[in-house]
TIPADREN-705385 format. One record per residue: residue number from 1; x, z, y of N, C-alpha, C in turn. Coordinates in pm, 1 decimal. Layout:
# TIPADREN-705385
<r><num>NUM</num><n_X>X</n_X><n_Z>Z</n_Z><n_Y>Y</n_Y><ca_X>X</ca_X><ca_Z>Z</ca_Z><ca_Y>Y</ca_Y><c_X>X</c_X><c_Z>Z</c_Z><c_Y>Y</c_Y></r>
...
END
This chain:
# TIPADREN-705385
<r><num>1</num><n_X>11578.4</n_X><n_Z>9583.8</n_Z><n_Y>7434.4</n_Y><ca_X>11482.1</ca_X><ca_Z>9477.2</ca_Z><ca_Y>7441.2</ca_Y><c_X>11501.3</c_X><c_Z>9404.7</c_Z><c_Y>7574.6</c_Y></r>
<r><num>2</num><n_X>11493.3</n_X><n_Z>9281.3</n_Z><n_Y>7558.7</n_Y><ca_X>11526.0</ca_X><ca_Z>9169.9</ca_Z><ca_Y>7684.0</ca_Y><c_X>11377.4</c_X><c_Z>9125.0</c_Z><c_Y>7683.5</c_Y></r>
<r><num>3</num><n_X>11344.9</n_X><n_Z>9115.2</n_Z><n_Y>7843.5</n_Y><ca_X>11201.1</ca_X><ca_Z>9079.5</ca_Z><ca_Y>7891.9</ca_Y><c_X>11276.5</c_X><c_Z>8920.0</c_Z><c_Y>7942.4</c_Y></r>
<r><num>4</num><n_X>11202.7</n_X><n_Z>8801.1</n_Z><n_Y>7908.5</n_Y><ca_X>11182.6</ca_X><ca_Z>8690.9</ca_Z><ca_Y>7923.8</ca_Y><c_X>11197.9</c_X><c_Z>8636.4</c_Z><c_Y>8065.2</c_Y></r>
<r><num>5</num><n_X>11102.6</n_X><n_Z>8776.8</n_Z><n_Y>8164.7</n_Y><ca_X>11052.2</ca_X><ca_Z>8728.8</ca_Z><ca_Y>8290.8</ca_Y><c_X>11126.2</c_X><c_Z>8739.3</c_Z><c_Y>8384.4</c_Y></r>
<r><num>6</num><n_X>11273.3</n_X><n_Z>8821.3</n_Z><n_Y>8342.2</n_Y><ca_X>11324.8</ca_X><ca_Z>8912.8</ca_Z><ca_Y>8421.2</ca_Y><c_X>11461.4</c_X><c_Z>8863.9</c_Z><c_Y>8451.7</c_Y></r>
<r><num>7</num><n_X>11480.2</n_X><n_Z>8772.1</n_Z><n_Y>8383.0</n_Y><ca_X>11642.4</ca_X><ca_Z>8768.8</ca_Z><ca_Y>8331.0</ca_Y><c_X>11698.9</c_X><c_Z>8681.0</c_Z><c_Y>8449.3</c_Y></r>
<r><num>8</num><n_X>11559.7</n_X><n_Z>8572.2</n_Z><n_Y>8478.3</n_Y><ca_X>11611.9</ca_X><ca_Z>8467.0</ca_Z><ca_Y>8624.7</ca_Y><c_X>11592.2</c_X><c_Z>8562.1</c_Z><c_Y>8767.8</c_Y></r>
<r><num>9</num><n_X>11528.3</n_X><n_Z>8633.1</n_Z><n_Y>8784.6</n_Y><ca_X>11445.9</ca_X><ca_Z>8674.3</ca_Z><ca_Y>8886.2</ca_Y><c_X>11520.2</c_X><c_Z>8782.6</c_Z><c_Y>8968.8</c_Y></r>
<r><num>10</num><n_X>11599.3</n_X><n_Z>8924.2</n_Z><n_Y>8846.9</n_Y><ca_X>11617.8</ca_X><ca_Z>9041.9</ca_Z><ca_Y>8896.3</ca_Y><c_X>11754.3</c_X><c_Z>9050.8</c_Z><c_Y>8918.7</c_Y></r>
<r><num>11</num><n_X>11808.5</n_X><n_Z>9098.7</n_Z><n_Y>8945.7</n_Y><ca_X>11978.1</ca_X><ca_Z>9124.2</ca_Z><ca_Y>8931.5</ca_Y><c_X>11987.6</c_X><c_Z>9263.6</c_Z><c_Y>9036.2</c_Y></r>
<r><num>12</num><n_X>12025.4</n_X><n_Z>9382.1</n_Z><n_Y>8975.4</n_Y><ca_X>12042.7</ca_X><ca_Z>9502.8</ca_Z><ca_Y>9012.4</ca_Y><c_X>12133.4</c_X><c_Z>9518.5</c_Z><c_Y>8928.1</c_Y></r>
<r><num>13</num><n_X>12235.7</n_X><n_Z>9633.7</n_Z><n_Y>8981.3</n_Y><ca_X>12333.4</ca_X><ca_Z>9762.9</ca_Z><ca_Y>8940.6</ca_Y><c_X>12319.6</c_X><c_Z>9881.4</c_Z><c_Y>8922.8</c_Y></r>
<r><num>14</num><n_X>12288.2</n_X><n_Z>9937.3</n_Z><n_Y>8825.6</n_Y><ca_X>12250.0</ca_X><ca_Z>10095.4</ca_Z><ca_Y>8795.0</ca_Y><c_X>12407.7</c_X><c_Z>10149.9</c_Z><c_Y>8788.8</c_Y></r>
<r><num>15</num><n_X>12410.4</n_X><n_Z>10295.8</n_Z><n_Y>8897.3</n_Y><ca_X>12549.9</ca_X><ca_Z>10378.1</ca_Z><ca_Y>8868.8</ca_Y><c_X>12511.5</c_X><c_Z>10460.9</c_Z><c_Y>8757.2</c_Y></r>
<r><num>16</num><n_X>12652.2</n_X><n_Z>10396.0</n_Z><n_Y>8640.5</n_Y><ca_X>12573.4</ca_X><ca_Z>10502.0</ca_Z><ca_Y>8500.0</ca_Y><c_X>12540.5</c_X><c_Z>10596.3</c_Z><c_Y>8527.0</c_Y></r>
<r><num>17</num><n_X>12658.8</n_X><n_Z>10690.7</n_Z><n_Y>8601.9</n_Y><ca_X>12679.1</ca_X><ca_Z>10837.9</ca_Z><ca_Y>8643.3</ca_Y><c_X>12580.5</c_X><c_Z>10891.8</c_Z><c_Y>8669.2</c_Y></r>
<r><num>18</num><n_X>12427.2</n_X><n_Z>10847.0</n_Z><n_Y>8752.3</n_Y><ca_X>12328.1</ca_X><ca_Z>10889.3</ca_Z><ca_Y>8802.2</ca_Y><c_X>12221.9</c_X><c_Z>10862.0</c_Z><c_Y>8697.0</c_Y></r>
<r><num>19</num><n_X>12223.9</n_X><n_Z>10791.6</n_Z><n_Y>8597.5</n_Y><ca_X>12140.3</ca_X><ca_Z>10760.3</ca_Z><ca_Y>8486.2</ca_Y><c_X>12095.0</c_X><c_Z>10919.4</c_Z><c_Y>8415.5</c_Y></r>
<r><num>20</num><n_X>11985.8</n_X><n_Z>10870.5</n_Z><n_Y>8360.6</n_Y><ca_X>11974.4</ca_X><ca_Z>10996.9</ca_Z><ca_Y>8235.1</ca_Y><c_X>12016.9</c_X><c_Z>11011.0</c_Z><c_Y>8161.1</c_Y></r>
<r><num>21</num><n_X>12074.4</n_X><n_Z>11098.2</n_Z><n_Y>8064.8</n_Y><ca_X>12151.3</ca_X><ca_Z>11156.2</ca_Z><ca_Y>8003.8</ca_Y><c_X>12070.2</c_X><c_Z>11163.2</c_Z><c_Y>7903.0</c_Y></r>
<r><num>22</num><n_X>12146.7</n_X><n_Z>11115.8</n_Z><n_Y>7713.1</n_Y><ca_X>12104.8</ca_X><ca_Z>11108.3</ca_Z><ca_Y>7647.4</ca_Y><c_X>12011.3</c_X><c_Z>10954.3</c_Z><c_Y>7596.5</c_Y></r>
<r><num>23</num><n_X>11909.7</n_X><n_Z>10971.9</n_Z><n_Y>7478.2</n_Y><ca_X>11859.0</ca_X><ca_Z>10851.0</ca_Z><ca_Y>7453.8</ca_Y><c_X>11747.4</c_X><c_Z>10875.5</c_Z><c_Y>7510.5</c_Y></r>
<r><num>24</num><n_X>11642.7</n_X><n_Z>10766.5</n_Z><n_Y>7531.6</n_Y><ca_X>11512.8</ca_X><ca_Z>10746.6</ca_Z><ca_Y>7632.6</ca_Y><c_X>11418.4</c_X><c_Z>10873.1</c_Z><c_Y>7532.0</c_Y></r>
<r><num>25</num><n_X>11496.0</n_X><n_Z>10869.0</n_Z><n_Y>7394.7</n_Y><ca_X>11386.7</ca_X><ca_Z>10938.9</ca_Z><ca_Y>7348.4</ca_Y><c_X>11393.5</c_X><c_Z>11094.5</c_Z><c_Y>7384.1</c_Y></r>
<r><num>26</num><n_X>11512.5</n_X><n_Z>11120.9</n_Z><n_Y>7436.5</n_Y><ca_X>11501.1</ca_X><ca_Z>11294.8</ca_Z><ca_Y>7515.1</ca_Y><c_X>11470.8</c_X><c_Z>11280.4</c_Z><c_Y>7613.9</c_Y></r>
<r><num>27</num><n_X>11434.6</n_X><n_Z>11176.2</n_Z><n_Y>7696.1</n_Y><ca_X>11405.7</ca_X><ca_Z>11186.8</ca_Z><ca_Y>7839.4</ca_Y><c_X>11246.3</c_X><c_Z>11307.7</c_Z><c_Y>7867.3</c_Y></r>
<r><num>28</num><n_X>11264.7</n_X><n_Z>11347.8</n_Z><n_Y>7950.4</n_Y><ca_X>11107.9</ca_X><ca_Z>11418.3</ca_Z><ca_Y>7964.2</ca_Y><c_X>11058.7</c_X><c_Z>11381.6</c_Z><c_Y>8140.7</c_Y></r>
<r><num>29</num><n_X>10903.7</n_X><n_Z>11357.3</n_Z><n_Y>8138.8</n_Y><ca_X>10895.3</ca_X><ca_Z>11353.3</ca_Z><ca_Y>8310.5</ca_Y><c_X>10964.1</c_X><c_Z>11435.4</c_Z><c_Y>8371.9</c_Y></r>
<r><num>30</num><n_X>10983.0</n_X><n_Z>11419.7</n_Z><n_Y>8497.8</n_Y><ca_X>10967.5</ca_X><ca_Z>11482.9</ca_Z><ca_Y>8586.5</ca_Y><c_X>10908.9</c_X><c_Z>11567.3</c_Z><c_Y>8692.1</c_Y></r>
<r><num>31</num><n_X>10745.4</n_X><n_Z>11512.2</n_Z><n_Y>8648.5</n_Y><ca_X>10674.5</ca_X><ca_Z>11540.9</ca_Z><ca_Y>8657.9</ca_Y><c_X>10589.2</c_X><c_Z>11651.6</c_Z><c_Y>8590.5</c_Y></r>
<r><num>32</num><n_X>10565.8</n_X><n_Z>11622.3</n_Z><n_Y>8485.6</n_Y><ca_X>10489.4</ca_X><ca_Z>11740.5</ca_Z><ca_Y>8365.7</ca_Y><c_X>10561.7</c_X><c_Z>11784.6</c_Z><c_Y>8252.5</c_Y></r>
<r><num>33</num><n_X>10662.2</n_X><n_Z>11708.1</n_Z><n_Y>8224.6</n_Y><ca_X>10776.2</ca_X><ca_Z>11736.6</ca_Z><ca_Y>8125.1</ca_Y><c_X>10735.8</c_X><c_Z>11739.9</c_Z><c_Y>7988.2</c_Y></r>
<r><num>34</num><n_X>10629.2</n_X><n_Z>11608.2</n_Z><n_Y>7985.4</n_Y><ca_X>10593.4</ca_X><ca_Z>11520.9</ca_Z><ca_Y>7864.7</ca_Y><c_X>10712.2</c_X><c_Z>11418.1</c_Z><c_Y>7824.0</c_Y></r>
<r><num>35</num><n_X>10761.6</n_X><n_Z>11395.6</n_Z><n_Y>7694.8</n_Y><ca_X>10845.8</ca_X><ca_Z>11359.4</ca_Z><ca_Y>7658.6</ca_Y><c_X>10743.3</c_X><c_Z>11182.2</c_Z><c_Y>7585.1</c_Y></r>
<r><num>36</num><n_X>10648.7</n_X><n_Z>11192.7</n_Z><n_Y>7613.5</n_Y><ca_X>10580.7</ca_X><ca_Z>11070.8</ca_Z><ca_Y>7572.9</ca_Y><c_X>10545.9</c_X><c_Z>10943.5</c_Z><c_Y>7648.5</c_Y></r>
<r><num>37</num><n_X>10658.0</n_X><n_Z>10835.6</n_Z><n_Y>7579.7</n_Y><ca_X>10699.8</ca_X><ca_Z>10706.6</ca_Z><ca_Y>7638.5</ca_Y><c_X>10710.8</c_X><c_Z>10728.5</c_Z><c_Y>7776.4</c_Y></r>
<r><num>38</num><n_X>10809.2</n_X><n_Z>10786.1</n_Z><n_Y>7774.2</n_Y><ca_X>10916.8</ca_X><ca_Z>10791.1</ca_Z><ca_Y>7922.7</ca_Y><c_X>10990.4</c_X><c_Z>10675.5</c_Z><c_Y>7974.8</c_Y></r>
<r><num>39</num><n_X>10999.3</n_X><n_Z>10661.8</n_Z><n_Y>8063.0</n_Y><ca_X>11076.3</ca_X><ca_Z>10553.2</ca_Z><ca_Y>8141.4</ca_Y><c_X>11117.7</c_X><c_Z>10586.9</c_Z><c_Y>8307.2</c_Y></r>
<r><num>40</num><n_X>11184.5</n_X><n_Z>10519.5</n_Z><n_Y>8292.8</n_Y><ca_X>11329.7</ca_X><ca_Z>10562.0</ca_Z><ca_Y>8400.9</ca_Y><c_X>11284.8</c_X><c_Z>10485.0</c_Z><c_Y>8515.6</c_Y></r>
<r><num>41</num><n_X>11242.7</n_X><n_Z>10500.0</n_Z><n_Y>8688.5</n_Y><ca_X>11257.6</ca_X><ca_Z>10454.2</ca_Z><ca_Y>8809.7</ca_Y><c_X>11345.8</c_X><c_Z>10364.6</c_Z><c_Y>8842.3</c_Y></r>
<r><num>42</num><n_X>11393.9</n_X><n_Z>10246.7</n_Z><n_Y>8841.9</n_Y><ca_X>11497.3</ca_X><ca_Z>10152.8</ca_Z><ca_Y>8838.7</ca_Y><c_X>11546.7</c_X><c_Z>10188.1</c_Z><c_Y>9002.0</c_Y></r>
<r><num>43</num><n_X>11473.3</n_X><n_Z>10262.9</n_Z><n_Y>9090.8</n_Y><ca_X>11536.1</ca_X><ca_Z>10275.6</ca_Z><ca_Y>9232.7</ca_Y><c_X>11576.7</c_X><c_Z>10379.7</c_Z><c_Y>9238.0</c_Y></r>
<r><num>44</num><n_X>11513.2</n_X><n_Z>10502.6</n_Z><n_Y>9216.0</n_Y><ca_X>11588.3</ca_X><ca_Z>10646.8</ca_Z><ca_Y>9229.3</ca_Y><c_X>11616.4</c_X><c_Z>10717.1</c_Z><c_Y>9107.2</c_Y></r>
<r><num>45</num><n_X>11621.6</n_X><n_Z>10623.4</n_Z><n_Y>8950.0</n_Y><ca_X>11633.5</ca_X><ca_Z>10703.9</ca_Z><ca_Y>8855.6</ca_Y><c_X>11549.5</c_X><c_Z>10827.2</c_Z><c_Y>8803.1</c_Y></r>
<r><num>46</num><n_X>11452.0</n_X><n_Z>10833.4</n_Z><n_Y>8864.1</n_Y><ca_X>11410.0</ca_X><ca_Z>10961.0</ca_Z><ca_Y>8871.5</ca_Y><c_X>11279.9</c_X><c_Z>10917.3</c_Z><c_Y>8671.3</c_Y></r>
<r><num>47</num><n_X>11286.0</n_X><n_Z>11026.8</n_Z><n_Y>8598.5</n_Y><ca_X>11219.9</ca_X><ca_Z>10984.5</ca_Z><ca_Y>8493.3</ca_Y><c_X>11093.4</c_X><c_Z>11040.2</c_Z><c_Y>8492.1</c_Y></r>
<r><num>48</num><n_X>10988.4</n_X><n_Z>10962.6</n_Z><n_Y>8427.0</n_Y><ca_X>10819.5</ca_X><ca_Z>10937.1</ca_Z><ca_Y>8441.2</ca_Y><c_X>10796.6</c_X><c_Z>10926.3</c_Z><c_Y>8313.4</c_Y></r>
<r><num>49</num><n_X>10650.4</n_X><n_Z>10981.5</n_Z><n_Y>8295.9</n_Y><ca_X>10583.4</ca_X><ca_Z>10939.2</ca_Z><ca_Y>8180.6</ca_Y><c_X>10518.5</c_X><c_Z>10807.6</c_Z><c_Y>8157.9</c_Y></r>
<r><num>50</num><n_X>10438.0</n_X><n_Z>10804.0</n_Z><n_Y>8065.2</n_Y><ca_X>10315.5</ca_X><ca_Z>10655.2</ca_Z><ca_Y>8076.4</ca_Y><c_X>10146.4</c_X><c_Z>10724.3</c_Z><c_Y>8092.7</c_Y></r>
<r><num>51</num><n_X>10166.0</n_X><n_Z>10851.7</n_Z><n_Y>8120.1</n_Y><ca_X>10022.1</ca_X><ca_Z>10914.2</ca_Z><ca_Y>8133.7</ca_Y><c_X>9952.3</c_X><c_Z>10873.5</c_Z><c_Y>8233.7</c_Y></r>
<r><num>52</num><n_X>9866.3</n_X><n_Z>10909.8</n_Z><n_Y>8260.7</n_Y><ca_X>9824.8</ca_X><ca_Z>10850.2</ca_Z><ca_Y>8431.5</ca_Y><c_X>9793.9</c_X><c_Z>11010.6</c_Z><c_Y>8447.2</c_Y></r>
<r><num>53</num><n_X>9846.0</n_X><n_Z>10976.8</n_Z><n_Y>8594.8</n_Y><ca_X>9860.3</ca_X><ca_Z>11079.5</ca_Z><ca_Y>8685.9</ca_Y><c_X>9729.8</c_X><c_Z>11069.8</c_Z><c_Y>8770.8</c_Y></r>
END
């Protein structure tokens, strides 16, 4: 999915190598190691839930 807002604005390089492994849908926090709507830290990679903490 392409965000509208993003496309003029952002320009970053992710090293695959340091990416998560697998599809977003195995990702689990890092935190509590809830696997529900996870998403990835665009600065340290590090993977998160959508729970509130």
């Amino acid at each position: 999915m392409e965000c509208p807002h993003l496309s003029s604005s952002v320009c970053m390089t992710v090293d695959p190598t340091r990416f998560p492994n697998g599809s977003p849908s195995s990702w689990c926090c890092s935190v509590c190691r809830s696997n529900k709507s996870p998403w990835v830290c665009l600065t340290c990679l590090s993977v998160h839930c959508g729970r509130k903490t």
